[in-house]
BASELUM-314053 format. One record per residue (C-alpha): residue number from 1; residue in one letter; chain; x, y, z. Coordinates in nm, 2 decimals. Each point is the difference from the previous one (the first is absolute). Example, Ala and Ser with C-alpha at 12.3 -4.5 7.8 and 13.67 -1.06 7.14 Angstrom:
+-----+---------+--------+--------+--------+--------+
! num ! residuo ! cadena !     px !     py !     pz !
+-----+---------+--------+--------+--------+--------+
!   1 !       a !      A !   1.23 !  -0.45 !   0.78 !
!   2 !       s !      A !   0.14 !   0.34 !  -0.07 !
+-----+---------+--------+--------+--------+--------+
// end
This chain:
+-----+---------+--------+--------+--------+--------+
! num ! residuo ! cadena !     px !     py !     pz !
+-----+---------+--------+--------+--------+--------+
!   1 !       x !      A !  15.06 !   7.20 !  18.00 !
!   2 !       x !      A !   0.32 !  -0.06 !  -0.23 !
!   3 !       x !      A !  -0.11 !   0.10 !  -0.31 !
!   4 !       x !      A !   0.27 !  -0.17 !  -0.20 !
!   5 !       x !      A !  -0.14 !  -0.31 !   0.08 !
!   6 !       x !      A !  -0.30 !   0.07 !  -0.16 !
!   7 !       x !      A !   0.16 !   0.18 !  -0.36 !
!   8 !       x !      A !   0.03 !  -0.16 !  -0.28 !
!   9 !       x !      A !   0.34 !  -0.08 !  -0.17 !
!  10 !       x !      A !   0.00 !   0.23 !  -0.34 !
!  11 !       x !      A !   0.23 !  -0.13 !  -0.28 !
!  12 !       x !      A !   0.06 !   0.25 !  -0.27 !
!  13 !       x !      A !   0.14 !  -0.12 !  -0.32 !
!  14 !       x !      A !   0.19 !   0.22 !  -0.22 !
!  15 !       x !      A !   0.15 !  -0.09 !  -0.36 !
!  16 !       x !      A !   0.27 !   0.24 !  -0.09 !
!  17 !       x !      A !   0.25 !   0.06 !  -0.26 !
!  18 !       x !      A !   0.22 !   0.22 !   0.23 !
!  19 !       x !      A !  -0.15 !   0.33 !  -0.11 !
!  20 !       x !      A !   0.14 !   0.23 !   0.24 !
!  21 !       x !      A !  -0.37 !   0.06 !   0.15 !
!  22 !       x !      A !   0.02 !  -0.35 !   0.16 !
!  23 !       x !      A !   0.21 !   0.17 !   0.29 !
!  24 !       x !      A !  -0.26 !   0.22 !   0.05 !
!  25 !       x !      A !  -0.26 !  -0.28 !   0.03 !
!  26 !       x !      A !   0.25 !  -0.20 !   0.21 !
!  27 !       x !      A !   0.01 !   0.30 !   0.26 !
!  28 !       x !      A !  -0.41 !   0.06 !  -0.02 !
!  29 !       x !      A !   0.01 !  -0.38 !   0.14 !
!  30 !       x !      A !   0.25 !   0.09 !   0.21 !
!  31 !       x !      A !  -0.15 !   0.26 !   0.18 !
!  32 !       x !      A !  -0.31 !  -0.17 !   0.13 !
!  33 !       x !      A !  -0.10 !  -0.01 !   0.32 !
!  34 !       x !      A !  -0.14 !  -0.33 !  -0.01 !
!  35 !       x !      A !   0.25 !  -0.27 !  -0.02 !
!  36 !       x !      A !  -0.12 !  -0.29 !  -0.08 !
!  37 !       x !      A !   0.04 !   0.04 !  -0.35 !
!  38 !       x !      A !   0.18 !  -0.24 !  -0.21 !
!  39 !       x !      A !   0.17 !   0.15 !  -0.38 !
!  40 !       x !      A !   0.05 !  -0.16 !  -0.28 !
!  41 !       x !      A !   0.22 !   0.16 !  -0.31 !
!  42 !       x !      A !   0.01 !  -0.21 !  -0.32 !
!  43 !       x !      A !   0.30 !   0.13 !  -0.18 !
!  44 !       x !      A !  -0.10 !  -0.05 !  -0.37 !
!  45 !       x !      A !   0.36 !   0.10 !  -0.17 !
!  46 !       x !      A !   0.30 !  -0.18 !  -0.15 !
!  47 !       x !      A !   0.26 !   0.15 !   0.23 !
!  48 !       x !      A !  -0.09 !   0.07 !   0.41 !
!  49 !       x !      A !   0.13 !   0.38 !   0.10 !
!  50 !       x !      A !   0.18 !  -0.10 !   0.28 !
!  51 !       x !      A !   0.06 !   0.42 !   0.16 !
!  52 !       x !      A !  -0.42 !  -0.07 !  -0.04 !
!  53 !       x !      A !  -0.02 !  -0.33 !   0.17 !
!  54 !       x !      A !   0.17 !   0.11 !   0.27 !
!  55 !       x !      A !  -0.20 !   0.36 !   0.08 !
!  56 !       x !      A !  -0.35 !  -0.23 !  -0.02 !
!  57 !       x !      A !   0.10 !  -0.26 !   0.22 !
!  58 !       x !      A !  -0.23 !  -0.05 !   0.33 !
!  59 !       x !      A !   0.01 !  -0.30 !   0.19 !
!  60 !       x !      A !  -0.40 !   0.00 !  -0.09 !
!  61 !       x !      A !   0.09 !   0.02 !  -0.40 !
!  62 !       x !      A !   0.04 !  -0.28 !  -0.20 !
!  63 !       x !      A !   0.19 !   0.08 !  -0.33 !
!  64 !       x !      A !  -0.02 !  -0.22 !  -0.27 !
!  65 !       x !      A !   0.17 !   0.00 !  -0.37 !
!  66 !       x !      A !  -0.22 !  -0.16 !  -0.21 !
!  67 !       x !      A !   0.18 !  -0.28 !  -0.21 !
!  68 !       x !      A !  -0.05 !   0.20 !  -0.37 !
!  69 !       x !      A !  -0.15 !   0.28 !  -0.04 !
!  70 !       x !      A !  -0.41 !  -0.01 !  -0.09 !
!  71 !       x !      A !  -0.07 !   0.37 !  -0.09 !
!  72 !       x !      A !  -0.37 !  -0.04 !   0.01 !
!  73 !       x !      A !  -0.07 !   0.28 !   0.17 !
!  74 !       x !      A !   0.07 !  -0.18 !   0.41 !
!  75 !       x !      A !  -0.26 !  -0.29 !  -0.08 !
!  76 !       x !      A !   0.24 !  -0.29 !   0.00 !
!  77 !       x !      A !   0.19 !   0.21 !   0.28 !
!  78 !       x !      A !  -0.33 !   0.00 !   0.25 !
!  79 !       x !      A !  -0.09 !  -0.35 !  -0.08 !
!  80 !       x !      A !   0.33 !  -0.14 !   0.12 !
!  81 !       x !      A !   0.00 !   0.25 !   0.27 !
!  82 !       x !      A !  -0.33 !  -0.17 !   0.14 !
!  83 !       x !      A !   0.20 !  -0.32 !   0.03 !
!  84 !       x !      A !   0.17 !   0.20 !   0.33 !
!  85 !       x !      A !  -0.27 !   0.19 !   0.12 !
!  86 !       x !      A !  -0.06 !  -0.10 !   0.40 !
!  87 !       x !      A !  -0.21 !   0.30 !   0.06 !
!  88 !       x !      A !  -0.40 !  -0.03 !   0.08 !
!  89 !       x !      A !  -0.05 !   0.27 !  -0.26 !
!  90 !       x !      A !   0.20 !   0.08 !  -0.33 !
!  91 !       x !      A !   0.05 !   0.33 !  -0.13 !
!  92 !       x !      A !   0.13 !   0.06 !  -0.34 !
!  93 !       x !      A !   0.25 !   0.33 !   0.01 !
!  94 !       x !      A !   0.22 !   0.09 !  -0.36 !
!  95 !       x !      A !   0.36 !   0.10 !   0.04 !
!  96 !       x !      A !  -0.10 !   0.39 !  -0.08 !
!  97 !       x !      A !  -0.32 !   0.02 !   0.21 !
!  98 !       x !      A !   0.03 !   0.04 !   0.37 !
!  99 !       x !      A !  -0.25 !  -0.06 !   0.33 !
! 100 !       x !      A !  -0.10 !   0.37 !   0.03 !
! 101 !       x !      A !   0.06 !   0.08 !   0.35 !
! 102 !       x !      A !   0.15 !  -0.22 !   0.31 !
! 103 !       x !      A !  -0.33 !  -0.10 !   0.19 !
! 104 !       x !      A !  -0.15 !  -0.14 !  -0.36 !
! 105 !       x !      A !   0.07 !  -0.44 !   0.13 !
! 106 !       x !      A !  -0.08 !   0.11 !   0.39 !
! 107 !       x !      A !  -0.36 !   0.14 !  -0.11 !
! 108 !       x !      A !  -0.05 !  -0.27 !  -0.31 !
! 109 !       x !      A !   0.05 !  -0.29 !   0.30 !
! 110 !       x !      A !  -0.21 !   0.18 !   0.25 !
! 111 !       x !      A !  -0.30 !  -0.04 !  -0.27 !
! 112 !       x !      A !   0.11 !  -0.31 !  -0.18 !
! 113 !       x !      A !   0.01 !  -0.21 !   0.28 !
! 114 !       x !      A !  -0.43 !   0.06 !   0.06 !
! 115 !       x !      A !  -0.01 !  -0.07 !  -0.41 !
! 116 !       x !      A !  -0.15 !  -0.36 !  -0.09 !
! 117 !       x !      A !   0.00 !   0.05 !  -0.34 !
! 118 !       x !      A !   0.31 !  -0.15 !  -0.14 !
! 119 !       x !      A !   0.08 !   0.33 !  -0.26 !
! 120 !       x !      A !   0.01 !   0.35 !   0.05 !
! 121 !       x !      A !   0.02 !   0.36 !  -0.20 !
! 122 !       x !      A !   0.17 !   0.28 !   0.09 !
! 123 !       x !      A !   0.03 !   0.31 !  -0.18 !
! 124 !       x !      A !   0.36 !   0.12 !  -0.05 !
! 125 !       x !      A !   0.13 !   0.34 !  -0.12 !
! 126 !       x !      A !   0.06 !  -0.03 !  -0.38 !
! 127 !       x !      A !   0.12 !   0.29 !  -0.22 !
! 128 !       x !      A !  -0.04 !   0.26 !   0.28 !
! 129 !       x !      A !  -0.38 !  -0.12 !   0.03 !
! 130 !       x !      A !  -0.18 !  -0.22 !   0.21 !
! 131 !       x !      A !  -0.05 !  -0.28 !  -0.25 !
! 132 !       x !      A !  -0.26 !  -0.30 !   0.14 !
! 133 !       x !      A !  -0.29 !  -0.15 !  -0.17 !
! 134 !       x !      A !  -0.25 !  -0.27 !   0.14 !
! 135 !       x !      A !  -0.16 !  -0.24 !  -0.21 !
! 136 !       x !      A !   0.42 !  -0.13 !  -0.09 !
! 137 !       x !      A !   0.11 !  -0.04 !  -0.32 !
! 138 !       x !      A !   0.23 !   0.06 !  -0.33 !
! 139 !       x !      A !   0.11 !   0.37 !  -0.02 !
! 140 !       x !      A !  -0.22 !   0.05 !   0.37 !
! 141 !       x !      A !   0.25 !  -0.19 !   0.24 !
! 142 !       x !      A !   0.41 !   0.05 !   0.08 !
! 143 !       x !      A !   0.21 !  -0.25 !   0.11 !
! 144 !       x !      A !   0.00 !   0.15 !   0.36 !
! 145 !       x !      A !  -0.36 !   0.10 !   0.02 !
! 146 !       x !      A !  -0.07 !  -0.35 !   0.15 !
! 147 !       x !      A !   0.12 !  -0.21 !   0.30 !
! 148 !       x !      A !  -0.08 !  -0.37 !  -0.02 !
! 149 !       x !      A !   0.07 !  -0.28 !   0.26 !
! 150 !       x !      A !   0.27 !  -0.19 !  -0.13 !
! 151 !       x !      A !  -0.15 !  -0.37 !   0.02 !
! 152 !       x !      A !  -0.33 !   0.10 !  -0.22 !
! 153 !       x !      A !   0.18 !   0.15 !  -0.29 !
! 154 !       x !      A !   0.33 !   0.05 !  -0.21 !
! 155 !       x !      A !   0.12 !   0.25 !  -0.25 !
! 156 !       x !      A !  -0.02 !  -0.17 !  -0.37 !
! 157 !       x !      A !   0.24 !  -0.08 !  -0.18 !
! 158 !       x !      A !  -0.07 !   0.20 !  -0.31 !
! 159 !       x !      A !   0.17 !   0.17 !  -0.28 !
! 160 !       x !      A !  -0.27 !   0.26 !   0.01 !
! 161 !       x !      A !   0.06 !   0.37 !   0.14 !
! 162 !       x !      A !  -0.42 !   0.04 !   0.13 !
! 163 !       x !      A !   0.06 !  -0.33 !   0.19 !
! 164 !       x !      A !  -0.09 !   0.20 !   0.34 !
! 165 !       x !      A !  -0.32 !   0.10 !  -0.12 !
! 166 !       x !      A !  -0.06 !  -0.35 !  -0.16 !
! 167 !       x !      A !   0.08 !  -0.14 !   0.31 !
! 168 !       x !      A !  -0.24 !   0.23 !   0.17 !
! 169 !       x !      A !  -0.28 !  -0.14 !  -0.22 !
! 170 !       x !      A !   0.05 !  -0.36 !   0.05 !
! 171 !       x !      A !   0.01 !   0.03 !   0.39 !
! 172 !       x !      A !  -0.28 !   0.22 !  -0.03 !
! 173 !       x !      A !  -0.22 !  -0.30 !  -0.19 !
! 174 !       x !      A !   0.10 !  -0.24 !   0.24 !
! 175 !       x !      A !   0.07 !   0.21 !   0.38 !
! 176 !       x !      A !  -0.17 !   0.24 !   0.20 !
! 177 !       x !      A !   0.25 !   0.31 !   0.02 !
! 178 !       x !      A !  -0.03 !   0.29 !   0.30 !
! 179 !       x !      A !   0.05 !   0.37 !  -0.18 !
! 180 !       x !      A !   0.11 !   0.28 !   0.21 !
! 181 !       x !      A !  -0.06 !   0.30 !  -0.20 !
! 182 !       x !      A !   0.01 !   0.24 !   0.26 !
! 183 !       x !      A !   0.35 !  -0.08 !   0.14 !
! 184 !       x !      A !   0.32 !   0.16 !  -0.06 !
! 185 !       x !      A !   0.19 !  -0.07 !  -0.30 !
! 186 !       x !      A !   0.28 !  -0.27 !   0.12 !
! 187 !       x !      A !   0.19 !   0.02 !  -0.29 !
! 188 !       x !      A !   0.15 !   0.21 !  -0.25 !
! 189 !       x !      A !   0.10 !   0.00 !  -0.37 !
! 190 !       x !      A !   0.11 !   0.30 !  -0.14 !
! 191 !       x !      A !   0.07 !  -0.11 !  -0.35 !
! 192 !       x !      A !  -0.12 !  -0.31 !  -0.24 !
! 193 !       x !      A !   0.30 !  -0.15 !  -0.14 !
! 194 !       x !      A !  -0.13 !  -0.27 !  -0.16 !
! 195 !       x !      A !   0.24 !  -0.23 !   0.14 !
! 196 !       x !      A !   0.30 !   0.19 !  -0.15 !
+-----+---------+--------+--------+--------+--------+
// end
């Protein structure tokens, strides 16, 4: 059986303002040894760093400079960046976090592709400990603690730093959500920057 045919096309989304980390996240996506992946970079900065631009660029990456900069913490950047997304599933990955090891998309499509509901959460590695919590919500849920399939939702457009958790709390009013507490942590954050 080709098994390609039956994995689902991931899009991950990742606002940056060219922190040196983001060529670290670039390379985490990479690495991958699933391919069907599709990345997205919002570049939310005045000037592009060209010497940058050209180390992340992938045939699969889509780099885009937003038209002014929104400093709202990647909101406005992961909103727009939905506007691209092709995938089946979107993940949200910030320019200093990274996927935390090579096989993290090949074993996310071998379980999201049995997964009917149409959101997911994942635990991720935050500050050196495993960091996921189910019910979602403000202060309980990171950005990338939760996979969604790109047609049922979209990042909001909001000036508000706890907009992943409040985004975790409207879904989970309105859509059934599969947790996975047990699995490895697919992501990781070593430091909160606060969008800085």
């Amino acid at each position: 059986m080709d098994y390609r045919s039956m994995t689902p096309f991931i899009t991950i989304i990742t606002p940056s303002i060219q922190r040196d980390e983001l060529l670290r996240c670039c390379y985490s996506v990479n690495t991958q040894v699933l391919r069907d992946w599709q990345h997205i970079v919002m570049l939310d900065v005045e000037t592009v760093d060209e010497k940058m631009f050209d180390l992340i660029r992938h045939p699969q990456r889509l780099v885009i400079q937003c038209d002014h900069p929104h400093k709202n913490f990647g909101n406005t950047c992961r909103h727009n960046g939905w506007m691209y997304a092709k995938g089946e599933w979107t993940l949200c990955l910030d320019d200093d976090n990274y996927l935390a090891d090579n096989n993290v998309l090949q074993d996310l499509a071998e379980i999201l592709v049995h997964v009917p509901e149409p959101w997911s959460l994942w635990p991720i590695l935050r500050h050196g400990e495993r960091f996921f919590n189910d019910p979602p919500g403000v202060c309980r849920t990171d950005t990338a603690n939760m996979i969604f399939r790109t047609d049922m939702a979209r990042w909001p457009n909001l000036p508000e730093y706890a907009a992943d958790g409040m985004l975790a709390e409207f879904l989970r009013q309105s859509y059934p959500y599969a947790a996975f507490a047990n699995f490895r942590p697919i992501v990781v954050m070593e430091a909160s920057r606060n969008g800085k």
